[in-house]
PyMOL Python script that loads the backbone (N, CA, C, O; Angstrom):
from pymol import cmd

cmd.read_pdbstr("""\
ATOM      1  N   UNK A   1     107.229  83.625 101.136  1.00  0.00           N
ATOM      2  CA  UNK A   1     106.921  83.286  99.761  1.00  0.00           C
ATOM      3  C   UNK A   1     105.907  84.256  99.195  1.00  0.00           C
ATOM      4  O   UNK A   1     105.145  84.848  99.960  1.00  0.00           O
ATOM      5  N   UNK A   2     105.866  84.448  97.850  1.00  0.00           N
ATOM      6  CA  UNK A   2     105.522  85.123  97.176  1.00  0.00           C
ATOM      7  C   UNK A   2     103.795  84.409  96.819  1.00  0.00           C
ATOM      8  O   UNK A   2     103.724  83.197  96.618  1.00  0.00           O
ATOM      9  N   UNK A   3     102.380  85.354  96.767  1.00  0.00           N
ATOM     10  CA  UNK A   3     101.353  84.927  96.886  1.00  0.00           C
ATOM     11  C   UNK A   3     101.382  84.013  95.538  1.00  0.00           C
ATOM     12  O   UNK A   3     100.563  83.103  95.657  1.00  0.00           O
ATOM     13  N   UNK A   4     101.947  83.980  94.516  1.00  0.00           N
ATOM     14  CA  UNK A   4     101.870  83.517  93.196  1.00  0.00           C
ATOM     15  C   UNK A   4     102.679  82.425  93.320  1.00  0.00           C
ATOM     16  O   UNK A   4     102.374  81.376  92.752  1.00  0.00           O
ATOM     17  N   UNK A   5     103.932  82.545  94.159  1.00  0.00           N
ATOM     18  CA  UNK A   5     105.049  81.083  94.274  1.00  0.00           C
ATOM     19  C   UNK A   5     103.806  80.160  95.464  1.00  0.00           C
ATOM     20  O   UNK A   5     103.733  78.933  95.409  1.00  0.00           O
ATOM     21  N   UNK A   6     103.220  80.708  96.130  1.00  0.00           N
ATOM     22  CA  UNK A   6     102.308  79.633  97.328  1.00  0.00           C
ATOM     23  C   UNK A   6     101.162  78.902  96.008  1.00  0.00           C
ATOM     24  O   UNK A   6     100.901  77.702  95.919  1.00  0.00           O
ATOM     25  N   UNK A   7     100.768  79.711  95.336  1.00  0.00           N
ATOM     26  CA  UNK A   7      99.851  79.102  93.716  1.00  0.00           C
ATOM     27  C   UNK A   7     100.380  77.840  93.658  1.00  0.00           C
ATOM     28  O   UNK A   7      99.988  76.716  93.968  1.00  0.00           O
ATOM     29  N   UNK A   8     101.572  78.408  93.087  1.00  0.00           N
ATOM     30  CA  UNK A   8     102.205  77.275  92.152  1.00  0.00           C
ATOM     31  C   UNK A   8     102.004  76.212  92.927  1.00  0.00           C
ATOM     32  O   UNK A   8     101.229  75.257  92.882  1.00  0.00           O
ATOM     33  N   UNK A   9     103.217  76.711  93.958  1.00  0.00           N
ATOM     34  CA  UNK A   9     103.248  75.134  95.193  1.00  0.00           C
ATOM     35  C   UNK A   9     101.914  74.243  95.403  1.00  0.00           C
ATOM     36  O   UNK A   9     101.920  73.013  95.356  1.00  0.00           O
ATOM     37  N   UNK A  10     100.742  75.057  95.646  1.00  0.00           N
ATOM     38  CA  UNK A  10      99.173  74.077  95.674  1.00  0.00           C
ATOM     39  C   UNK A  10      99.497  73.102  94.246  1.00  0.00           C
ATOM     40  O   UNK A  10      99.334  71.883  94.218  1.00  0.00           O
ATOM     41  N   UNK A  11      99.816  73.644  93.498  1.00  0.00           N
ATOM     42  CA  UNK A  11      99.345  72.800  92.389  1.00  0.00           C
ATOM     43  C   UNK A  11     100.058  71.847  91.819  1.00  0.00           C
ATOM     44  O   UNK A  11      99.688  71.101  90.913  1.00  0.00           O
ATOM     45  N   UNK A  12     101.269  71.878  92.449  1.00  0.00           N
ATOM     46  CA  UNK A  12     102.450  70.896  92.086  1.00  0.00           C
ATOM     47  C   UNK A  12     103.059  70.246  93.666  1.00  0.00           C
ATOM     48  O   UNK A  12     104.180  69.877  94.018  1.00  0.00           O
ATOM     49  N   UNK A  13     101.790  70.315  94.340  1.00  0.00           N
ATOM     50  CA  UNK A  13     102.503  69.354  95.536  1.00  0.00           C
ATOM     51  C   UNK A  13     103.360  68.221  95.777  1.00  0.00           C
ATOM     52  O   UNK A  13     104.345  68.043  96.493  1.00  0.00           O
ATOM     53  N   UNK A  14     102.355  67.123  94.549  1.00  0.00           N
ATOM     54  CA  UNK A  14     102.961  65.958  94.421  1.00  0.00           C
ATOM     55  C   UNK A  14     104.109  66.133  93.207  1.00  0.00           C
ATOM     56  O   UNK A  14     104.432  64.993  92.871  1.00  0.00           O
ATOM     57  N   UNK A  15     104.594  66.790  92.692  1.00  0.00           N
ATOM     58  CA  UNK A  15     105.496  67.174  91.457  1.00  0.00           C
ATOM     59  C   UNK A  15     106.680  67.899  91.816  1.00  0.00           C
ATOM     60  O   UNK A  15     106.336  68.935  92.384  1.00  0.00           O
ATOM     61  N   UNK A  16     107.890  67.805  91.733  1.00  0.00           N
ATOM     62  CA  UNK A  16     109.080  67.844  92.336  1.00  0.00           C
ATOM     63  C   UNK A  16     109.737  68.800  90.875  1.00  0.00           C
ATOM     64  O   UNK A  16     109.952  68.281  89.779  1.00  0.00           O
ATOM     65  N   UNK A  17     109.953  70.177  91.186  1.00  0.00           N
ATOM     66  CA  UNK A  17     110.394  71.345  90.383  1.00  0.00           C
ATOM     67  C   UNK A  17     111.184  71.943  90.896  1.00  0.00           C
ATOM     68  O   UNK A  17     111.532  71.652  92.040  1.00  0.00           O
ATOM     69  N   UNK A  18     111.763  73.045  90.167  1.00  0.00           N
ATOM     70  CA  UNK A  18     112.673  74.486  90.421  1.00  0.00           C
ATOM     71  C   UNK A  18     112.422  75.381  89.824  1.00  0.00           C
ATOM     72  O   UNK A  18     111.894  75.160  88.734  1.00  0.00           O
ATOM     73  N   UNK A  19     112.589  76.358  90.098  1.00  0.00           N
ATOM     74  CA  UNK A  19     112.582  77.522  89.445  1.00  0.00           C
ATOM     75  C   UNK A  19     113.857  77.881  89.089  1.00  0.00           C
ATOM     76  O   UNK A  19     114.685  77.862  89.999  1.00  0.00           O
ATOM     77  N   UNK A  20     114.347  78.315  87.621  1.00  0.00           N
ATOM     78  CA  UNK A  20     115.448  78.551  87.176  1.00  0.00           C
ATOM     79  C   UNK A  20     115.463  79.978  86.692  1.00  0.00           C
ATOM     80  O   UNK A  20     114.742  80.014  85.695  1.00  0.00           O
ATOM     81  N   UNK A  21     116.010  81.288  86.976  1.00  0.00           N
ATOM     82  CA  UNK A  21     115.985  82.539  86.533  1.00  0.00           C
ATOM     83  C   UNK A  21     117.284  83.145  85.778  1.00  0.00           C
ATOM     84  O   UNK A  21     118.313  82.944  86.423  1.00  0.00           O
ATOM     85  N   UNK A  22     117.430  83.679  84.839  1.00  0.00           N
ATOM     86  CA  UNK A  22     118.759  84.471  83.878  1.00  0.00           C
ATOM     87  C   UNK A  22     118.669  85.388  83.883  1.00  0.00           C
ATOM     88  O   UNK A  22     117.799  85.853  83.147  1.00  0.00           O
ATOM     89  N   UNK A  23     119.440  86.259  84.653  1.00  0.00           N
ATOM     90  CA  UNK A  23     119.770  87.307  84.337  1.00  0.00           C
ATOM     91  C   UNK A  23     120.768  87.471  83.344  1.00  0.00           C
ATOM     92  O   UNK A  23     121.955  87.195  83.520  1.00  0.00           O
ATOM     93  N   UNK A  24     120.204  87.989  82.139  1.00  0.00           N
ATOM     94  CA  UNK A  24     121.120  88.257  80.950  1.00  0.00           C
ATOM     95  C   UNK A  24     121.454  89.927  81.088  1.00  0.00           C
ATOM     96  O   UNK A  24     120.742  90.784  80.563  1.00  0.00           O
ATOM     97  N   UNK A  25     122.745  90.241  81.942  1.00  0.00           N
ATOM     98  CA  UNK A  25     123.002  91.869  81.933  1.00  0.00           C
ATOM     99  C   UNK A  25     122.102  92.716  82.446  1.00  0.00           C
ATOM    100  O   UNK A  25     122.266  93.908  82.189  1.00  0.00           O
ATOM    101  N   UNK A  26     121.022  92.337  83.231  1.00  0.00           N
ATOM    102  CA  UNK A  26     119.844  93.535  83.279  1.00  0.00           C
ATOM    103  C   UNK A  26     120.358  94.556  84.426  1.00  0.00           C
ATOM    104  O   UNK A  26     121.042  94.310  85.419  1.00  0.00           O
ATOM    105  N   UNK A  27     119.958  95.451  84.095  1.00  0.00           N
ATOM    106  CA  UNK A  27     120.475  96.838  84.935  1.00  0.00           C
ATOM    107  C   UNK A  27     119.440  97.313  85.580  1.00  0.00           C
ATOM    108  O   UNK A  27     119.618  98.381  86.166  1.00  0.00           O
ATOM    109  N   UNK A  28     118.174  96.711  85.650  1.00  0.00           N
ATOM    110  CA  UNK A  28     117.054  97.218  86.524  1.00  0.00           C
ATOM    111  C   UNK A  28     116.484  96.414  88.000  1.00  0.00           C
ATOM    112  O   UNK A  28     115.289  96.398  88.295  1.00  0.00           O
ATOM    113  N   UNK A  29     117.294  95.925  88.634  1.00  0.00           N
ATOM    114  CA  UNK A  29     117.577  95.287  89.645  1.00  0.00           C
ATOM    115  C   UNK A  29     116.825  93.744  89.650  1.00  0.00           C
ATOM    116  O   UNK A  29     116.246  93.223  90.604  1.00  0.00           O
ATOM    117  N   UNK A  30     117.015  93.204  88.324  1.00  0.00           N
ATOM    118  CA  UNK A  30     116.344  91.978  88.056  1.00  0.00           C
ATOM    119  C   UNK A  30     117.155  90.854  89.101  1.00  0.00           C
ATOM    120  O   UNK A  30     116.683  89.855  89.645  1.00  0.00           O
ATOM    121  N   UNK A  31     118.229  91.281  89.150  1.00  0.00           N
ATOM    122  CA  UNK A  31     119.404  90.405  90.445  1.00  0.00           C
ATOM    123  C   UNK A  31     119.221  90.614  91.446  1.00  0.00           C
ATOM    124  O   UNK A  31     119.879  89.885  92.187  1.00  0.00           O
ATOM    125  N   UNK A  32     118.294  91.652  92.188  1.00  0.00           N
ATOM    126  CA  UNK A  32     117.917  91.853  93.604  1.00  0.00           C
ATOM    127  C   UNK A  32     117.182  91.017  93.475  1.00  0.00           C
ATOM    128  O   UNK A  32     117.734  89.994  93.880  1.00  0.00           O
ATOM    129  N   UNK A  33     115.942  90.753  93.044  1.00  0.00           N
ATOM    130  CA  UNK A  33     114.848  90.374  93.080  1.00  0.00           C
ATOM    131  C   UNK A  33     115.274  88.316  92.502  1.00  0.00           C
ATOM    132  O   UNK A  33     114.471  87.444  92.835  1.00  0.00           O
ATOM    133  N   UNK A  34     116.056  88.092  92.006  1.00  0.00           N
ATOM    134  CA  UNK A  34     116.032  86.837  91.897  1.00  0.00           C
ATOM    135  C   UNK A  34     116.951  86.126  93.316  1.00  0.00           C
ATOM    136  O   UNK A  34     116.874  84.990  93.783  1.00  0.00           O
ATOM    137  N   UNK A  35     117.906  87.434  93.791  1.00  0.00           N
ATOM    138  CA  UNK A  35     118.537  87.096  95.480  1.00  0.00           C
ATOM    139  C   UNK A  35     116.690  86.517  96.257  1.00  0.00           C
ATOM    140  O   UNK A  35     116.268  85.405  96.571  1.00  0.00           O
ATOM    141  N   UNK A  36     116.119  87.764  96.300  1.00  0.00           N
ATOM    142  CA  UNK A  36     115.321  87.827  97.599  1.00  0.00           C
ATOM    143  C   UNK A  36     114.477  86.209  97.005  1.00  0.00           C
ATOM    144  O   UNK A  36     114.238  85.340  97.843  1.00  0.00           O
ATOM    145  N   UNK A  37     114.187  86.040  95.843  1.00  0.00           N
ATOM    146  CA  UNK A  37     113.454  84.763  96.175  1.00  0.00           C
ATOM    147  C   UNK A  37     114.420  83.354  96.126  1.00  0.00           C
ATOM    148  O   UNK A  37     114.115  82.261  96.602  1.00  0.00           O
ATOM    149  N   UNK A  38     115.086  83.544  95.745  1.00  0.00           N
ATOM    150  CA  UNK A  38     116.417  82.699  96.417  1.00  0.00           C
ATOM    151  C   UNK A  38     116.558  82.399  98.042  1.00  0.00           C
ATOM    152  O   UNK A  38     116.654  81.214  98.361  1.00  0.00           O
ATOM    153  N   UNK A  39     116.576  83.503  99.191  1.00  0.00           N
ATOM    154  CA  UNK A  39     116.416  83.495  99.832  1.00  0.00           C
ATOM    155  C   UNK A  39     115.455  83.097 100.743  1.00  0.00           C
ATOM    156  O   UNK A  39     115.504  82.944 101.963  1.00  0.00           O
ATOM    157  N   UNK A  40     114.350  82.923  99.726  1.00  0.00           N
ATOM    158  CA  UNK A  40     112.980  82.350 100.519  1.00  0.00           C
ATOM    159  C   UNK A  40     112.719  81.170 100.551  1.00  0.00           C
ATOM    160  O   UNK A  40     112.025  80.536 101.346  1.00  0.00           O
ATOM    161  N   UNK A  41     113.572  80.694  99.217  1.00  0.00           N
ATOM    162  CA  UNK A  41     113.309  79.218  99.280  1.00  0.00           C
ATOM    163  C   UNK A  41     114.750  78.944  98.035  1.00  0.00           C
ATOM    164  O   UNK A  41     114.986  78.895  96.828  1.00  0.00           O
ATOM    165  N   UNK A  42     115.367  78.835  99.321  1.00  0.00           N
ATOM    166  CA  UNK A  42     116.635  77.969  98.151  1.00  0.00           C
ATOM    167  C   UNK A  42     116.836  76.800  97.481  1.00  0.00           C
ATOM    168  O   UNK A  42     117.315  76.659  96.356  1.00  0.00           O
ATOM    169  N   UNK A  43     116.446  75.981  98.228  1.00  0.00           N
ATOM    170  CA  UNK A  43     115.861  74.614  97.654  1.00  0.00           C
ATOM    171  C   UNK A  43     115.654  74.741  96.106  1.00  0.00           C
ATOM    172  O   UNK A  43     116.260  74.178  95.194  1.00  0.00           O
ATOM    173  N   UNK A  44     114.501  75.749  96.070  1.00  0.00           N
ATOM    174  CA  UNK A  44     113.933  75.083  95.151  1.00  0.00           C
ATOM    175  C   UNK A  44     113.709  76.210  93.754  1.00  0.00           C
ATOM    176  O   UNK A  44     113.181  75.931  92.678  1.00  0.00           O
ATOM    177  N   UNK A  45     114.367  77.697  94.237  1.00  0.00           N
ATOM    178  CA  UNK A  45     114.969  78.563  93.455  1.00  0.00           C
ATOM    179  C   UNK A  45     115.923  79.708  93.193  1.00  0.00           C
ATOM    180  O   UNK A  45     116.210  80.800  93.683  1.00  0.00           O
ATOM    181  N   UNK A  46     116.292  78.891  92.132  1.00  0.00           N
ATOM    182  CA  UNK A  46     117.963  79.112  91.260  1.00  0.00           C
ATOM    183  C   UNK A  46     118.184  80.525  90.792  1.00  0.00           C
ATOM    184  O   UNK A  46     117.252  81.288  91.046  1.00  0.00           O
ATOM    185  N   UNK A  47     119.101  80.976  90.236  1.00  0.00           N
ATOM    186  CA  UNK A  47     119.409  81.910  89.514  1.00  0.00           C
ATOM    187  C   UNK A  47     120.740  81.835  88.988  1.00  0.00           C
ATOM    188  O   UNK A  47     121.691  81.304  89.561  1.00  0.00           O
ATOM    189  N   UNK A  48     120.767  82.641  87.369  1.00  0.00           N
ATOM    190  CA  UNK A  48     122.442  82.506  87.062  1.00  0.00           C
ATOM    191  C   UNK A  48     122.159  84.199  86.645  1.00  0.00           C
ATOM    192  O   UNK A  48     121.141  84.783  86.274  1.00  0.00           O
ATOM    193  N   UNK A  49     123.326  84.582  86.855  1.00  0.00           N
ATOM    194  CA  UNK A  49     123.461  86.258  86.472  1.00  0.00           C
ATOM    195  C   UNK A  49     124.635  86.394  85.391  1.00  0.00           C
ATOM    196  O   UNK A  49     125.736  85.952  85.717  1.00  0.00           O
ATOM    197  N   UNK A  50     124.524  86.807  84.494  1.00  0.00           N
ATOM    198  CA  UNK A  50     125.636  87.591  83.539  1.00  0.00           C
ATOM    199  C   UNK A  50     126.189  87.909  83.776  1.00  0.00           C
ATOM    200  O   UNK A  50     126.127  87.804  85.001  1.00  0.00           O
ATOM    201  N   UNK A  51     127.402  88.658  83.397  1.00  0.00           N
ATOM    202  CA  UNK A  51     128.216  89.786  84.083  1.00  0.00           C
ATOM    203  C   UNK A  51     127.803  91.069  82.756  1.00  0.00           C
ATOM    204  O   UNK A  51     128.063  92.272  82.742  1.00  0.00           O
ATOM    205  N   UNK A  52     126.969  90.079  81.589  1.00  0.00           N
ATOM    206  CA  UNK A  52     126.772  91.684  80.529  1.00  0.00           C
ATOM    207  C   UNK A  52     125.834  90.550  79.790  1.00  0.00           C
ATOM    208  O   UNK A  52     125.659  89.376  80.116  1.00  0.00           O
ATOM    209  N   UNK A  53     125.236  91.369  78.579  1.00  0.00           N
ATOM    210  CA  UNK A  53     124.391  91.017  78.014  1.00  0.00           C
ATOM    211  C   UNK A  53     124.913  90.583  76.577  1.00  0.00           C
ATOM    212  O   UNK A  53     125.591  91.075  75.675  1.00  0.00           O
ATOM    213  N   UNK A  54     124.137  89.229  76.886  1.00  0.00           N
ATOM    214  CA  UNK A  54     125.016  87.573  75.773  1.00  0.00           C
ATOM    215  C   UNK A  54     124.116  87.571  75.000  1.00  0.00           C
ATOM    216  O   UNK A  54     124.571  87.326  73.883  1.00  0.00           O
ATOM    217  N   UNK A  55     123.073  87.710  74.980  1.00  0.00           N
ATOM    218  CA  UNK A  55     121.662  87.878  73.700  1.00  0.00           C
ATOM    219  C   UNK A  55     120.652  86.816  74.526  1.00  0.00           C
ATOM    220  O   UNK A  55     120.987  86.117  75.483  1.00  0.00           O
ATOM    221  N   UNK A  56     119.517  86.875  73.987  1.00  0.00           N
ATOM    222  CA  UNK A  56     118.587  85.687  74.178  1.00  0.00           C
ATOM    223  C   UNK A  56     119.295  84.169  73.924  1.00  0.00           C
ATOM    224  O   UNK A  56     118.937  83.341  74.761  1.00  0.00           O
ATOM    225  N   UNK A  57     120.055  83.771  73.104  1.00  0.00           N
ATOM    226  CA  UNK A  57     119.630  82.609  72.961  1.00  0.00           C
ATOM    227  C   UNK A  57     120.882  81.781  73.715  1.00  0.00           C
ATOM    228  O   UNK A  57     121.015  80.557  73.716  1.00  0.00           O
ATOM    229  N   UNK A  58     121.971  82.995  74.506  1.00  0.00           N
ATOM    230  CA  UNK A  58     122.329  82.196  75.552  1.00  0.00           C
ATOM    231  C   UNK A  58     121.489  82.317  76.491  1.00  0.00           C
ATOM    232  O   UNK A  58     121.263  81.374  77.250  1.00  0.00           O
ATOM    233  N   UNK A  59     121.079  83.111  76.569  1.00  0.00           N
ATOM    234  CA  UNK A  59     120.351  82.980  78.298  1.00  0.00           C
ATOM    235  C   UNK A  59     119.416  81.453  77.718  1.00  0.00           C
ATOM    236  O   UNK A  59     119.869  80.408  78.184  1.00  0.00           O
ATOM    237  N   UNK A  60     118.434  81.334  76.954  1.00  0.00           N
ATOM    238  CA  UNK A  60     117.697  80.141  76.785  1.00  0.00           C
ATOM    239  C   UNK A  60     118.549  79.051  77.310  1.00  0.00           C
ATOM    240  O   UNK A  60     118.346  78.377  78.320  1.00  0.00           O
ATOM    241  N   UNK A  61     119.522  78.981  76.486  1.00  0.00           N
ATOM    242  CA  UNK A  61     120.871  77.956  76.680  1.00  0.00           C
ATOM    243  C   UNK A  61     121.172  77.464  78.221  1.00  0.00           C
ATOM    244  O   UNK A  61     120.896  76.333  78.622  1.00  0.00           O
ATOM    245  N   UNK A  62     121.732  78.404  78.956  1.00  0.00           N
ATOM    246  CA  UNK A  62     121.826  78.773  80.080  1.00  0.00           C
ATOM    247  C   UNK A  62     120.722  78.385  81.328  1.00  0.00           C
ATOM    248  O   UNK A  62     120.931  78.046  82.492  1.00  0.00           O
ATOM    249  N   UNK A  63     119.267  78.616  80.451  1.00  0.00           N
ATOM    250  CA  UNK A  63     118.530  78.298  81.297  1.00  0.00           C
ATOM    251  C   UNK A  63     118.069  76.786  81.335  1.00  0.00           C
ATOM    252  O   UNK A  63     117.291  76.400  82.207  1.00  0.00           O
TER     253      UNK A  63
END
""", "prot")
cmd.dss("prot")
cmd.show_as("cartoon", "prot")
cmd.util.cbc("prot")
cmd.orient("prot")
């Protein structure tokens, strides 16, 4: 886990969350990086990827 995802976790012990991430089309390896923390903790974070770029207010939608 990530020193900032162990943060969070202190502070929402008793509070039951996810993390939800959109990749709307990004071409700068924003989809590697939402795999690897996927991988660290699947449970408890998500990701949806585009296949191209839908604008902001699907990704909001989406998210």
């Amino acid at each position: 886990m990530t020193q900032a995802t162990e943060e969070v976790n202190k502070k929402l012990k008793n509070i039951r969350f996810e993390y939800w991430f959109i990749n709307d089309g990004s071409t700068d390896g924003t989809l590697a990086e939402m795999c690897k923390l996927n991988k660290l903790d699947p449970e408890k974070v998500h990701y949806v990827s585009f296949s191209r770029n839908f604008g902001k207010e699907a990704a909001l939608y989406c998210g």
